[in-house]
GUDOLUM-141701 format. One record per residue (C-alpha): x, y, z. Coordinates in pm, whole numbers, padded with zeros to 5 digits, always signed. Each point is the difference from the previous one (the first is absolute). Layout:
<marfis>
XYZ ...
</marfis>
This chain:
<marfis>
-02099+10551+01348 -00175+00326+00070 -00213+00014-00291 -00332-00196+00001 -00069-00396-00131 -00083+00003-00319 -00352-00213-00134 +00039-00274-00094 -00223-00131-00295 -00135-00365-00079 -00264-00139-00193 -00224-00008+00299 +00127+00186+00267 +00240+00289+00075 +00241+00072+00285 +00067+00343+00169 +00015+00186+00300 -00221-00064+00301 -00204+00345+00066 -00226+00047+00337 -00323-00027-00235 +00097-00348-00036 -00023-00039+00398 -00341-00105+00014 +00008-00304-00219 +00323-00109+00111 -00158+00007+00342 -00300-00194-00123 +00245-00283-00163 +00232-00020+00309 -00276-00017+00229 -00086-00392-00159 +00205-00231+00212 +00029-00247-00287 +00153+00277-00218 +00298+00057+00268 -00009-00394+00141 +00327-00097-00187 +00197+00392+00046 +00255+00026+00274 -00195+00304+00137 -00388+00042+00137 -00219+00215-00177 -00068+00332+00162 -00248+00055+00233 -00115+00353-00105 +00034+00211-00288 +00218+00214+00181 +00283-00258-00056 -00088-00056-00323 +00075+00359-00066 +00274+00014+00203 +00139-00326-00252 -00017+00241-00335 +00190+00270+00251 +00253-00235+00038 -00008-00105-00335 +00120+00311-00167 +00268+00072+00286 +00163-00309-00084 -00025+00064-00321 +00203+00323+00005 +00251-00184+00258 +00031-00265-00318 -00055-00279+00247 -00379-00131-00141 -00162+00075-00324 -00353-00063+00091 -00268-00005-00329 -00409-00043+00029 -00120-00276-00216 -00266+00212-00201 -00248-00109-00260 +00116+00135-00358 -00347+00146-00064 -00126+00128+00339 +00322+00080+00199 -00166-00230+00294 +00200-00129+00258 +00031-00393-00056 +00284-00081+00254 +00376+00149+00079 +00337-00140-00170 +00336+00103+00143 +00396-00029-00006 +00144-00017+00374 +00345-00043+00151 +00145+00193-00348 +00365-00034-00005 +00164+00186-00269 +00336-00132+00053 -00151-00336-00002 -00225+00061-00252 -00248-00193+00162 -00356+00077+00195 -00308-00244+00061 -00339+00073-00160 -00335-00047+00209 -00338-00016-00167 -00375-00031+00187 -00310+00026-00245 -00362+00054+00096 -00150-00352+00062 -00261+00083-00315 +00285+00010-00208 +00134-00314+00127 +00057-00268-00324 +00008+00302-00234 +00352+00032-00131 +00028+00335+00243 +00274-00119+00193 +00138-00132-00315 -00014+00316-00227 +00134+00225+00350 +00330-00187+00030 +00107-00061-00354 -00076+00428-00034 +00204+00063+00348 +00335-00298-00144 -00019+00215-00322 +00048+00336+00239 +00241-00158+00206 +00222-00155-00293 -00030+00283-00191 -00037+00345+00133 +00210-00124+00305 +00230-00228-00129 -00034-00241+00273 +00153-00381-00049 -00243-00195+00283 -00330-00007+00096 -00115-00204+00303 -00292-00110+00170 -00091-00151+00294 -00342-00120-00016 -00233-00149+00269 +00067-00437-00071 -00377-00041-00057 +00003+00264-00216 -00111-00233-00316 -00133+00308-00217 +00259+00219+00100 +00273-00252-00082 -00109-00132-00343 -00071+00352-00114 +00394+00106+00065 +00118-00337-00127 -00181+00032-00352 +00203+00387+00000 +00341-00253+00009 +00056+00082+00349 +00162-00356+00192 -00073-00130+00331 +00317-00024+00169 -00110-00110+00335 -00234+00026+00276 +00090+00264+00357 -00104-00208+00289 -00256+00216+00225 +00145+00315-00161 -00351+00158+00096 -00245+00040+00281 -00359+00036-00042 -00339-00106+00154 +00178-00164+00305 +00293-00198-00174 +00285+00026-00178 -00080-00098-00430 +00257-00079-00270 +00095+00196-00283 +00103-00150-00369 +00303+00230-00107 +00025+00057-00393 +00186+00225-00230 +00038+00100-00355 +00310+00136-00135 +00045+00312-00245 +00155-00302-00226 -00292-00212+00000 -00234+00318-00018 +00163+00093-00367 +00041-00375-00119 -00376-00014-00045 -00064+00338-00117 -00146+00187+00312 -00323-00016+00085 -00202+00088-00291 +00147-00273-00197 -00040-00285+00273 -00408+00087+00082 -00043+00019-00354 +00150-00317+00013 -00185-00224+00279 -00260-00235-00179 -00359+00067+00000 -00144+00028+00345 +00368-00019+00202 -00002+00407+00026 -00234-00081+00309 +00190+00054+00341 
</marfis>
């Protein structure tokens, strides 16, 4: 795909491209260790490498290997955290979607809104059939947000990860293009959580 992401539009919250303006904030975000405590990677240690992140970003973007979006308010275009697809295999049709949010938006429905815009992208513009996820075991937020999108737990990787001395578990999930469509894509299943379960 040589052509740039397109933005992606939600009630709250849109998706697009990460631009080198948006270095300083993601910086600021990274830079709280409770905001990277369940990612398999440490936050970066200057904003150099945060930079050198949205460099890498587009060049993998152009090699069709990551499709990398900001998490942007809908009325400010601020930076509220990073969604992503990885390990995209079009013969497969499968990739894994990663997600951090800014702690002030934890318990907000960000993380929420992000993924069921990024499984409409990937089931629809890209025709993909799986979506996985391998998210840090005590991960509760994390977790419940993907299951109420339909995605299932399918089983936990023993010490897939290292960080902060010791090897952690991850809780792998996926959602299927199948179950995706069955409930109507995203729009249809936040409009349909009950009062007060679009938190997460």
């Amino acid at each position: 795909m040589d052509h740039r992401l397109p933005v992606l539009m939600g009630r709250r919250l849109l998706l697009r491209e990460p631009t080198q303006a948006d270095g300083e904030l993601l910086f600021v975000y990274t830079s709280d260790p409770t905001v990277t405590r369940f990612l398999s990677f440490d936050g970066p240690r200057s904003m150099t490498e945060t930079l050198e992140f949205i460099g890498r970003c587009e060049e993998f973007r152009r090699q069709d290997r990551e499709y990398v979006f900001v998490i942007a308010d809908r009325a400010t275009d601020q930076p509220r955290g990073v969604i992503g697809l990885r390990h995209l295999d079009r013969d497969t049709r499968t990739a894994e979607v990663g997600t951090w949010v800014r702690r002030q938006d934890w318990g907000k429905g960000v993380n929420l809104e992000a993924k069921a815009l990024l499984l409409d992208f990937a089931f629809g513009n890209l025709t993909l059939h799986r979506i996985e996820a391998r998210i840090a075991a005590d991960n509760k937020r994390s977790r419940r947000a993907f299951e109420r999108l339909g995605a299932k737990h399918e089983g936990t990787l023993r010490e897939a990860f290292y960080k902060d001395g010791g090897f952690r578990d991850q809780a792998m999930y996926a959602i299927l293009a199948t179950d995706w469509q069955s409930r109507g894509g995203g729009a249809a299943i936040l409009n349909a959580l009950p009062p007060g379960e679009f938190d997460g």
